[in-house]
PyMOL commands that place a pseudoatom at each C-alpha (Angstrom):
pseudoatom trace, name=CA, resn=UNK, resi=1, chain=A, elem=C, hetatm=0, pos=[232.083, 97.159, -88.981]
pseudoatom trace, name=CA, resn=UNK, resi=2, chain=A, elem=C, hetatm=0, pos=[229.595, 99.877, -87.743]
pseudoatom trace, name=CA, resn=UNK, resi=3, chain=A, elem=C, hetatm=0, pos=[230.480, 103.085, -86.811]
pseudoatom trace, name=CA, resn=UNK, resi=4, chain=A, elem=C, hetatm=0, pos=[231.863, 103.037, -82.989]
pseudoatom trace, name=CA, resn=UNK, resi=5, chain=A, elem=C, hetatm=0, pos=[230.232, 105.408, -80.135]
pseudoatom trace, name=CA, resn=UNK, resi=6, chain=A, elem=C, hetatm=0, pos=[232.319, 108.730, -79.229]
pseudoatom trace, name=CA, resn=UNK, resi=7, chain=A, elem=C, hetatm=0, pos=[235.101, 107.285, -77.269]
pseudoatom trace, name=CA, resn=UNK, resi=8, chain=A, elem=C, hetatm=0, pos=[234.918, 107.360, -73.371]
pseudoatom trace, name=CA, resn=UNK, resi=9, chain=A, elem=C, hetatm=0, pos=[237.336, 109.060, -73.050]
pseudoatom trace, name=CA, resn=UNK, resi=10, chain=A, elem=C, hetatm=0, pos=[238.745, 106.330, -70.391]
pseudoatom trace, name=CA, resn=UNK, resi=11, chain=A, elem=C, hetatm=0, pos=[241.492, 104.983, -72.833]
pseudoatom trace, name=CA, resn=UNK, resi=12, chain=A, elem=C, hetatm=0, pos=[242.954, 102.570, -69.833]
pseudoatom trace, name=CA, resn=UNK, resi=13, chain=A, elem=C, hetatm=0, pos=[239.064, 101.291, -69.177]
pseudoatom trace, name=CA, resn=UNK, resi=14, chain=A, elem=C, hetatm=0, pos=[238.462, 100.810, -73.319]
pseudoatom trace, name=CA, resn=UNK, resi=15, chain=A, elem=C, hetatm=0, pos=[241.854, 99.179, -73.984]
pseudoatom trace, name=CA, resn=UNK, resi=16, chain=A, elem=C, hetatm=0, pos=[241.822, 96.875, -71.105]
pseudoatom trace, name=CA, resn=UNK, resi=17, chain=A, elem=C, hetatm=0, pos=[241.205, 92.867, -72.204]
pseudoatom trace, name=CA, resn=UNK, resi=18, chain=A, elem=C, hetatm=0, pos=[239.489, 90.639, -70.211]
pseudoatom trace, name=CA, resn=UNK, resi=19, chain=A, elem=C, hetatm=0, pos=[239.017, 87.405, -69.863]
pseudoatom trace, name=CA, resn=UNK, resi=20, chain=A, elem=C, hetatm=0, pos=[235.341, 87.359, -67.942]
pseudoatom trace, name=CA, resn=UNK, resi=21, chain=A, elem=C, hetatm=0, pos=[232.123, 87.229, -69.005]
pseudoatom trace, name=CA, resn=UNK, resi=22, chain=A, elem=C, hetatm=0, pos=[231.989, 90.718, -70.234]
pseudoatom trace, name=CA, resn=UNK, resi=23, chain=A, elem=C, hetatm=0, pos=[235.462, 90.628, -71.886]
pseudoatom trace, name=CA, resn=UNK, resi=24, chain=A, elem=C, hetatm=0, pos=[234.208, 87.601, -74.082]
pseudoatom trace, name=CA, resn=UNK, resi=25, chain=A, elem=C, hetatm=0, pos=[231.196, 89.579, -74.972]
pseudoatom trace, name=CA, resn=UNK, resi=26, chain=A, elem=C, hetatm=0, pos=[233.117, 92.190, -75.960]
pseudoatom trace, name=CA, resn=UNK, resi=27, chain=A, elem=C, hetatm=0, pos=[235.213, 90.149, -78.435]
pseudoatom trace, name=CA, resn=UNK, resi=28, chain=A, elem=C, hetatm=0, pos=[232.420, 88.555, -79.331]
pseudoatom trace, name=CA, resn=UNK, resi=29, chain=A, elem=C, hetatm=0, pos=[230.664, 91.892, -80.413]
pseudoatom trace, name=CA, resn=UNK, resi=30, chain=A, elem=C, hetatm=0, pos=[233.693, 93.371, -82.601]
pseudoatom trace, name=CA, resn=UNK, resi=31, chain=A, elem=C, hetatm=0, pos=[234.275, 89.611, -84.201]
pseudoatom trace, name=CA, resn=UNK, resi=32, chain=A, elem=C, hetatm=0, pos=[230.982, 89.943, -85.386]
pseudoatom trace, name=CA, resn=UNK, resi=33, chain=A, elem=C, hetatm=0, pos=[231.482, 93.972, -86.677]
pseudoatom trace, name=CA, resn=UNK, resi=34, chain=A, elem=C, hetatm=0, pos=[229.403, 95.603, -83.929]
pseudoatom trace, name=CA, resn=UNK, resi=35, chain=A, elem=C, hetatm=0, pos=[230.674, 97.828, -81.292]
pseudoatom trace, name=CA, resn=UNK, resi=36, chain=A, elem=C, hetatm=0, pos=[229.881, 96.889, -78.081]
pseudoatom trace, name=CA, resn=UNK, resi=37, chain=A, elem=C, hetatm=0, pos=[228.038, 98.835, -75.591]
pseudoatom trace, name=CA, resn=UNK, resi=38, chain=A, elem=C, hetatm=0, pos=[230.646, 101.046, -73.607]
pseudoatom trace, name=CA, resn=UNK, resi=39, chain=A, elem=C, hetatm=0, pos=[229.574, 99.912, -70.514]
pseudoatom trace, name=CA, resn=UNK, resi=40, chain=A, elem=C, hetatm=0, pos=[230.399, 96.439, -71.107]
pseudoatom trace, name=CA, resn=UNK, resi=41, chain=A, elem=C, hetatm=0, pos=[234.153, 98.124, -71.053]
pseudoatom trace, name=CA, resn=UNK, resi=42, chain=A, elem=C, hetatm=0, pos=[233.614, 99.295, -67.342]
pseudoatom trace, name=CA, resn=UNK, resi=43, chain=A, elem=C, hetatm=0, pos=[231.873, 95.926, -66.573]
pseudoatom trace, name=CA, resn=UNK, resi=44, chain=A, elem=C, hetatm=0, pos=[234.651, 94.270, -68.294]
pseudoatom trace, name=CA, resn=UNK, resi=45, chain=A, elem=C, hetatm=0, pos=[237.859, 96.425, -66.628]
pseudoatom trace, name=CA, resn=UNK, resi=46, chain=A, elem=C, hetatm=0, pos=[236.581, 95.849, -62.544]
pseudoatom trace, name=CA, resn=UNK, resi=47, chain=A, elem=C, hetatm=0, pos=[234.342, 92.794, -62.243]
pseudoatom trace, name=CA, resn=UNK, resi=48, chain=A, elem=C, hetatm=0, pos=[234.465, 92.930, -58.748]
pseudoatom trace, name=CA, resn=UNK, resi=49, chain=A, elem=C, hetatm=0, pos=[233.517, 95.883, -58.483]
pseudoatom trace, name=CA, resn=UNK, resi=50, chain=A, elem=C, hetatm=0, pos=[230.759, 96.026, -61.456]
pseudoatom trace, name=CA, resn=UNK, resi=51, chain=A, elem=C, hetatm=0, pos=[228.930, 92.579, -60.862]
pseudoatom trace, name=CA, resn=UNK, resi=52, chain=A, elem=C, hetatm=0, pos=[226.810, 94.219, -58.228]
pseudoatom trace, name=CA, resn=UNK, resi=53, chain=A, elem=C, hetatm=0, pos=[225.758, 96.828, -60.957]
pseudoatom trace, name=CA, resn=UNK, resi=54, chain=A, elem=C, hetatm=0, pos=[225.334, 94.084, -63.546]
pseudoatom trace, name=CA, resn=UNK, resi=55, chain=A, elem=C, hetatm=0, pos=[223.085, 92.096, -61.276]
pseudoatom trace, name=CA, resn=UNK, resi=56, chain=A, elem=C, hetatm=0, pos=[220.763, 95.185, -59.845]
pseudoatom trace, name=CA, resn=UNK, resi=57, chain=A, elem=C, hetatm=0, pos=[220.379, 96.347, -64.034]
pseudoatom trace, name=CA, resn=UNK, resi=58, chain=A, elem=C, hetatm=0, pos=[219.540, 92.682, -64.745]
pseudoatom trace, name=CA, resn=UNK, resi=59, chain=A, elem=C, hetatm=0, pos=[217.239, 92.411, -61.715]
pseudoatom trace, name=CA, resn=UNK, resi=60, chain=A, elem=C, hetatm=0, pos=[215.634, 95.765, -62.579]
pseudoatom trace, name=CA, resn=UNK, resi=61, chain=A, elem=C, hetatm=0, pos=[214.681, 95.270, -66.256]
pseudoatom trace, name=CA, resn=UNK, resi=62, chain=A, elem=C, hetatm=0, pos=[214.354, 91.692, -66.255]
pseudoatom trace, name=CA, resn=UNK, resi=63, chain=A, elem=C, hetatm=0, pos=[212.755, 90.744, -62.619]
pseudoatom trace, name=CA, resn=UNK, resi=64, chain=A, elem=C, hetatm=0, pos=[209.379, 90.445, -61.740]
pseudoatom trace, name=CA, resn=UNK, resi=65, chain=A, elem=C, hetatm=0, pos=[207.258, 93.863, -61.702]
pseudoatom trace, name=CA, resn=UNK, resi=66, chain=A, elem=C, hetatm=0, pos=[203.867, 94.634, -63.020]
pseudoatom trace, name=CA, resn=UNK, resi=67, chain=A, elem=C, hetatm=0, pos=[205.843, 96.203, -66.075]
pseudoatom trace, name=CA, resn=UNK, resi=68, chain=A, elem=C, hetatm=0, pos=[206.893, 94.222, -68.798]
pseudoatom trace, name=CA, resn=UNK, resi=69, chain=A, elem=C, hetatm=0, pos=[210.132, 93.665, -69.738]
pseudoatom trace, name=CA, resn=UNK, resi=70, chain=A, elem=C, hetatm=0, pos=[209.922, 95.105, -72.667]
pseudoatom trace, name=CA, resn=UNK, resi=71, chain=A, elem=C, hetatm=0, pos=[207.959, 98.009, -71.420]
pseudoatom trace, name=CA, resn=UNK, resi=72, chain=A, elem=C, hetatm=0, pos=[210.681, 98.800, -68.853]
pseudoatom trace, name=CA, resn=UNK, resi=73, chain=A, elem=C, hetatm=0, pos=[212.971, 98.493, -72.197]
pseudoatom trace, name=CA, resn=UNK, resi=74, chain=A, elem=C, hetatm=0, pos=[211.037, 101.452, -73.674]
pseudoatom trace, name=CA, resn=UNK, resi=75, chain=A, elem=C, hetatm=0, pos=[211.262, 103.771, -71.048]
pseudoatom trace, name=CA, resn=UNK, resi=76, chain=A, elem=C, hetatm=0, pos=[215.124, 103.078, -70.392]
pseudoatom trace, name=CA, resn=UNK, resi=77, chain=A, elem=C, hetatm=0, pos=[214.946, 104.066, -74.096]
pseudoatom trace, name=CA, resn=UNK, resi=78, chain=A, elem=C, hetatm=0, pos=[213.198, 107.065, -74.090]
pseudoatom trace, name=CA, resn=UNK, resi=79, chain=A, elem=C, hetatm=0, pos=[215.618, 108.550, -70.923]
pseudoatom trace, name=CA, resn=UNK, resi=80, chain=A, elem=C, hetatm=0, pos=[218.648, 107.959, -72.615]
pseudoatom trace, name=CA, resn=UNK, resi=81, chain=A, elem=C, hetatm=0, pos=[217.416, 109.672, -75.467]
pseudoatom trace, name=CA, resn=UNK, resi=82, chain=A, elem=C, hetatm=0, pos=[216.102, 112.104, -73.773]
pseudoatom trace, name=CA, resn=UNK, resi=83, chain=A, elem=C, hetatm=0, pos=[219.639, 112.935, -71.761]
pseudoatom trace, name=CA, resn=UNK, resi=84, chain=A, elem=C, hetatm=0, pos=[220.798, 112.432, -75.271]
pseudoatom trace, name=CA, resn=UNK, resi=85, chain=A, elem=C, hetatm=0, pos=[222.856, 109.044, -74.369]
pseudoatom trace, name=CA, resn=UNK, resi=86, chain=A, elem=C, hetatm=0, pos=[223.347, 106.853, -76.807]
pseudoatom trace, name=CA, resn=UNK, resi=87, chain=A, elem=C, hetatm=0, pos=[221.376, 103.392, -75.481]
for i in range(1, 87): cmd.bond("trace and resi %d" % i, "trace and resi %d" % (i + 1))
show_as sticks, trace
zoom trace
């Protein structure tokens, strides 16, 4: 398995299984040796309250603009590196 991100630090929000969407990803993630992305955890602990976050991202990166998708990938890369956040 590869080396997991610094913990959260939110042990109820990281512990907590799921059933949903994101909770199957997450399973789906370690079963394969990867560590998920930590905010499928937060996605995965209040889907209520996290599917309006999931669908802006999506809509954001993925939805039409006169920058590429994978363009708008890049520079969500370069910020996170640049606040030094592991993306």
């Amino acid at each position: 398995m590869k080396k997991s991100p610094e913990p959260m630090y939110l042990p109820d929000v990281e512990s907590h299984e799921s059933d949903g969407h994101y909770g199957r990803m997450i399973a789906m993630a370690r079963s394969s040796g990867f560590a998920p992305p930590q905010i499928w955890h937060l996605f995965a602990y209040k889907p209520r309250m996290t599917d309006a976050l999931s669908a802006f991202t999506h809509e954001v990166m993925r939805g039409p603009s006169p920058l590429s998708a994978g363009l708008r990938e890049l520079i969500a890369a370069y910020t996170s590196r640049r606040n030094a956040c592991v993306f």
